[in-house]
N, C-alpha and C positions, 0 to 999 in steps of 0.2 A: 732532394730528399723524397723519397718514397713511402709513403705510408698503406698499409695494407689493416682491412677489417676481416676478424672472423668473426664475427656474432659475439653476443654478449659484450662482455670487455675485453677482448682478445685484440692485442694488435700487436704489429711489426713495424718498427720504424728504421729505415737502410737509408745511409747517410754514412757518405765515405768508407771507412774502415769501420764504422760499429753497425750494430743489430740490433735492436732492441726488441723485447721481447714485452709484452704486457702481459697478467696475467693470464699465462697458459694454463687454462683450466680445461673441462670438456663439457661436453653437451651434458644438461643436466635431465640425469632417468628418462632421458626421451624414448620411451616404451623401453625401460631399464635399463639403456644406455652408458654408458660415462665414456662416448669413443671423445680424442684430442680435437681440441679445435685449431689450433697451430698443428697443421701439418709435419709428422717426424720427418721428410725431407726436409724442414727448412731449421731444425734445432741445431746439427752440428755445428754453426759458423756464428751463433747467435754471441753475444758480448755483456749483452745486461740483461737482466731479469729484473723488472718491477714488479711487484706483487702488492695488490692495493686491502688484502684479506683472505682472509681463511675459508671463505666457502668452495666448494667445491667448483662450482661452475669459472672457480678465478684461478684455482688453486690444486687441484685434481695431479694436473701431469707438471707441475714447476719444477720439482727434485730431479723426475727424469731429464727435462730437459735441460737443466743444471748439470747433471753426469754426465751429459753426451757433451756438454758445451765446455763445459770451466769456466761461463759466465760469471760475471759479478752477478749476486743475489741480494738486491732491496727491498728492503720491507720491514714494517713494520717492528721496534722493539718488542712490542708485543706477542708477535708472532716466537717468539725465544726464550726459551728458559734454560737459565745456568746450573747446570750438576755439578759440584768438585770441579769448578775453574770449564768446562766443556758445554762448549754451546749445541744447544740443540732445539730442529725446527718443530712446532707443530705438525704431527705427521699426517702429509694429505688426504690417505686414504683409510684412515679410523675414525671410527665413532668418539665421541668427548675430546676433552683436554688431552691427548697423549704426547708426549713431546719428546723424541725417538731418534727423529731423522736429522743425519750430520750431513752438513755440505760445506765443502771448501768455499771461500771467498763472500760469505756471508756478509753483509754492510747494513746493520742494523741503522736504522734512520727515525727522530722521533719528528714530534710536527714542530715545526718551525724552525730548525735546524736547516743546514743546508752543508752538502759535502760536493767532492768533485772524485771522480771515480773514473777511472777508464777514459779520460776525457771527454765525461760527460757530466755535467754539474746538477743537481737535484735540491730541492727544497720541498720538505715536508711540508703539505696542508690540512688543516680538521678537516674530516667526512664523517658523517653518521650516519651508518646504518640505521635502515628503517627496521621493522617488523617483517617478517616472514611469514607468508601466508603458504601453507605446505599441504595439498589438496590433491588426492587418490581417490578416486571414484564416491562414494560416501563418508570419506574419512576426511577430515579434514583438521589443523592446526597451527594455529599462530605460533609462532618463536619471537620470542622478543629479547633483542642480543641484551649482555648482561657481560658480568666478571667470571660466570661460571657458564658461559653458553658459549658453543663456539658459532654458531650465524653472528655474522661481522667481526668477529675475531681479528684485531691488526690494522681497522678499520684507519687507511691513511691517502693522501690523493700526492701526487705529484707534481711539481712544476719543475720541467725539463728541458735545461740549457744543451743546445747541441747542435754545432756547427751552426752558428750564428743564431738559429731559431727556438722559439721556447715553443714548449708543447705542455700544455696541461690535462689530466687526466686524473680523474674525478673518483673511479672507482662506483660505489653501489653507495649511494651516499643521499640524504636529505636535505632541503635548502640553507646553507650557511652564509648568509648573504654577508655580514659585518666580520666573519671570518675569512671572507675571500677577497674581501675590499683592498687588499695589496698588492691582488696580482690582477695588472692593468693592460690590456690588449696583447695578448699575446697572439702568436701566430695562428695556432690550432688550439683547440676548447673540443675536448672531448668529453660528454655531459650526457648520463641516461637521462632515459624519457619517460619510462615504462611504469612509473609509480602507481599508474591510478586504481590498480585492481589490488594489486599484493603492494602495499606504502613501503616497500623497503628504498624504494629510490625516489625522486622526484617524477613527477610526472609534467606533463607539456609545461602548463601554464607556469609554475616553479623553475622549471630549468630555463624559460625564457626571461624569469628575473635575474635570473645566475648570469644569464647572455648580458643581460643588459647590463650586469656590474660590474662582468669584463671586462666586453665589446674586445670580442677576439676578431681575425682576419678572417678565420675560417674555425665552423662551427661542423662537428660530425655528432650528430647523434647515435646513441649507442645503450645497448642494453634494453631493447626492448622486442617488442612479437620474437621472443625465440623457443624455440622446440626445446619443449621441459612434459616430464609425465608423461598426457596423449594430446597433448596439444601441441600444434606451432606456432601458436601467439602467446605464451606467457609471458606475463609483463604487456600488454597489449598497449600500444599507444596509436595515435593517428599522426602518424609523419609526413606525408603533404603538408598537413594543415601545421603542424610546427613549423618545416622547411618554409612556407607560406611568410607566418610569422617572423621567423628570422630575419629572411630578405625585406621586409618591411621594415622592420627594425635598422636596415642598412647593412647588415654582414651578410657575408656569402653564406650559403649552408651544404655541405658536402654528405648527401645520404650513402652510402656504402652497403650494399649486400655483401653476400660473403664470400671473400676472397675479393673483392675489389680494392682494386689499389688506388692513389692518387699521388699525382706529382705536385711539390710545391717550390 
């Protein structure tokens, strides 16, 4: 199995005949930005689409890369609202609530359910989004998700059975310790870091309590120092010193730039 990082929560997982796709979002407004983070060479052959939320930076390019693919499309019931029997997504690239976009193979999943898809088996987990700190030279403002907001819209994490290995994946989420207490070592723990400046996600010392109430094989930190606005550290964390942490703890920790792959 091959696991590949693109920054933020972007990932690819290639494992016999499937693809997996995590949310393909893009670089968010990096000097007004939105280019893909998953590479358009690697969409056609993709198989599953996870989508752990509606922000842009998770969420941006998924439709497209669902047309090009005919992947199965996971996520969030939330993420869907029924017109006259016809489902439709929250549309990636509008402002508010718009709910517009149609895609084939759609597999609405709530938390705690569990489905098997493409032969790939999935179990919904709680995440909560944090607060959104949304900051343009003197302007600056908090979002804080809600029923009428769409920051964290769909807000759901993943545990993912596939060719023997579980792979968990967190999404932009805040410490759920007693709601995670089920899923017990798994192979890969995919867990931001980047909390400490804009609280939408956990930051170090939280995501090492998430570690320790796993205790997965392999830990990849994610969603943190990435190119947002005019910076390349939003979401800023200190990843040595997590990685540090980790291996003391006793798991391996797997840091990924982008585009780095890893075998497991």
């Amino acid at each position: 199995m091959k696991i590949t990082h693109y920054l933020y929560n972007a990932f690819l997982i290639e494992s016999s005949d499937k693809k997996i796709a995590i949310d393909p979002g893009a670089v968010f407004l990096y000097f007004f930005r939105l280019s893909t983070l998953i590479p358009k060479q690697e969409w056609a052959d993709i198989t599953h689409i996870f989508v752990t939320h509606g922000d842009p930076d998770h969420y941006w390019h998924a439709d497209r890369v669902a047309k090009t693919s005919d992947a199965f499309f996971i996520c969030s019931r939330t993420l869907i609202e029924t017109v006259d029997g016809t489902d439709y997504l929250l549309e990636p690239r509008r402002g508010g609530l718009k709910f517009r976009t149609q895609l084939e193979n759609v597999i609405p999943l709530d938390i705690g359910a569990e489905i098997e898809v493409g032969g790939v088996k999935v179990r919904g987990i709680k995440t909560t989004h944090g607060s959104l700190l949304l900051k343009l030279g003197l302007f600056s403002k908090e979002v804080v998700p809600g029923p009428e907001e769409r920051i964290g819209r769909g807000a759901i994490g993943f545990v993912i059975d596939v060719d023997g290995k579980t792979i968990v994946n967190l999404g932009d989420t805040l410490l759920n310790t007693t709601e995670w207490e089920s899923v017990k070592e798994p192979d890969v723990l995919m867990i931001p870091i980047g909390g400490r400046k804009a609280h939408n996600t956990m930051d170090e010392p939280e995501a090492l309590k998430a570690v320790e109430a796993m205790r997965p094989k392999i830990v990849i930190p994610c969603h943190y120092n990435c190119p947002a606005f005019f910076t390349r550290k939003y979401n800023p964390a200190d990843v040595s010193m997590f990685r540090s942490e980790v291996e003391r703890l006793g798991f391996r920790c797997e840091v990924l730039g982008k585009g780095d792959s890893l075998n497991i």
